[in-house]
C-alpha positions in Angstrom: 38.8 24.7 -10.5 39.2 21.0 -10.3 41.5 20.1 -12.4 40.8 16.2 -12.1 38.0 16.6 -14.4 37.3 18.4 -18.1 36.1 21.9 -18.3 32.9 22.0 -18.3 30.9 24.3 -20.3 27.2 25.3 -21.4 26.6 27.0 -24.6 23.0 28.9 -25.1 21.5 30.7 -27.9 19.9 33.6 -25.9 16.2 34.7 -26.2 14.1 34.6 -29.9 18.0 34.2 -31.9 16.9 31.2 -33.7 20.5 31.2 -35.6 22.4 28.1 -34.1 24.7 27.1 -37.3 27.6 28.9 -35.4 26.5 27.7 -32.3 27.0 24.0 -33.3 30.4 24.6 -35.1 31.8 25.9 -32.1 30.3 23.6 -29.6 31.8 20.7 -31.8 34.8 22.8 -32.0 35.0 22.7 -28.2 34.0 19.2 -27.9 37.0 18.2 -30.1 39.2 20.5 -27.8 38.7 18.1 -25.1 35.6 20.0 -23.1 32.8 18.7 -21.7 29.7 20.9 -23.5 26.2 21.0 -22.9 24.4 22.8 -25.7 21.0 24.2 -24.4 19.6 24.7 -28.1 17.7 27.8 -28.9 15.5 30.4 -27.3 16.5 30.4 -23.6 15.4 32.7 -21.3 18.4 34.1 -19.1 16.4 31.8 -16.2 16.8 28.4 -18.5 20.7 29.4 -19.1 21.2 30.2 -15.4 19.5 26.4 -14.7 21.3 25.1 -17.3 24.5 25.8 -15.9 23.6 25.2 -12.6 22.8 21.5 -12.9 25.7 21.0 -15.3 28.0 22.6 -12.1 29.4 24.4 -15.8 32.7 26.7 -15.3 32.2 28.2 -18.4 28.8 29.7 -19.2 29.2 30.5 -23.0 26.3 32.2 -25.3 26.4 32.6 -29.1 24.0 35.5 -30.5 23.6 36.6 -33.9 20.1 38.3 -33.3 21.4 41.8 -32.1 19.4 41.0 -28.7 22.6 40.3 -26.8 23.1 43.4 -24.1 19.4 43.4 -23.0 19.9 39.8 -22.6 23.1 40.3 -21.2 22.4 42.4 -18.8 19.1 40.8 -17.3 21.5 37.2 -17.0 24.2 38.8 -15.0 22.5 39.1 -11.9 20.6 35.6 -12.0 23.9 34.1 -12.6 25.2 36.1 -9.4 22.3 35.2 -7.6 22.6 31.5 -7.9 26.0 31.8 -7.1 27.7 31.5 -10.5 29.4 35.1 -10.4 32.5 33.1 -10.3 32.5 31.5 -13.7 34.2 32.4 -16.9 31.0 34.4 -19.0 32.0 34.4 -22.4 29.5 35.6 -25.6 30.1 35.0 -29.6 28.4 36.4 -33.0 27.3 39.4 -34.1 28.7 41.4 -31.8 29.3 45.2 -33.0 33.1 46.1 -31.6 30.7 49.3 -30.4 29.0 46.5 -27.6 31.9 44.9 -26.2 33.4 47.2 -23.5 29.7 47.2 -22.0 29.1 43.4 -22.3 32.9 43.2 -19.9 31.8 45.7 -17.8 28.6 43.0 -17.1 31.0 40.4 -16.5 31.6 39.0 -19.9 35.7 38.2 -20.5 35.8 37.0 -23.7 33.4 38.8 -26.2 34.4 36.5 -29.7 32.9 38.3 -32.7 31.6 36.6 -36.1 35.0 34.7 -38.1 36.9 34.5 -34.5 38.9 31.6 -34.6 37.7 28.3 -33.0 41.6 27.8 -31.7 41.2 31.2 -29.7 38.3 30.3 -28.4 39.4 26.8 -26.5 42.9 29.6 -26.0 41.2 31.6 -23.8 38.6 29.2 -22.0 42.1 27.6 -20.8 43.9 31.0 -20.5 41.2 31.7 -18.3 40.8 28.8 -15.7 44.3 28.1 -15.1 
């Protein structure tokens, strides 16, 4: 990563979750940590997330689900994002995330699963953890 530059990271509310209050907590929360977010908005298609973070050149492709669509989702971004050759960024995913989903969202590639209440510290913890 260049380290000349902030982290950059883009933040999507996958699919028909129309639920963004958390969403824009932690994306100001992330903006206040000193990195550079895009926030996509709501409903986007695993295509429009990929897009998203490819024209943003993000390192961190972040979503934030709390409509209990997330692994089906999940697992129909992964191979988009491999595709267009963003295999190599940090996939994280917050919300409503049962503790029963998040050994099969890291075996898709996801490092950081955050579930509803994490702290906003840990999050901008690991994001730096992460790409050092």
């Amino acid at each position: 990563m260049n380290t000349d530059r902030r982290i950059k990271i883009v933040l999507a509310k996958p699919g028909l979750d129309g639920h963004d209050q958390g969403a824009k907590v932690v994306a100001r929360a992330l903006l206040d940590a000193g990195f550079d977010v895009h926030y996509t908005g709501l409903r986007q298609s695993p295509e429009m997330v990929v897009e998203a973070a490819r024209r943003e050149n993000a390192d961190v492709i972040a979503l934030s689900s709390m409509a209990g669509a997330h692994l089906p989702f999940c697992q129909r971004l992964k191979p988009l994002l491999e595709q267009a050759g963003l295999g190599d960024r940090l996939w994280i995913i917050g919300g409503n995330i049962p503790v029963g989903d998040h050994d099969a969202l890291r075996a898709l590639g996801f490092k950081g699963v955050f579930a509803t209440g994490s702290k906003l510290d840990a999050i901008s913890d690991f994001i730096r953890e992460n790409l050092r």
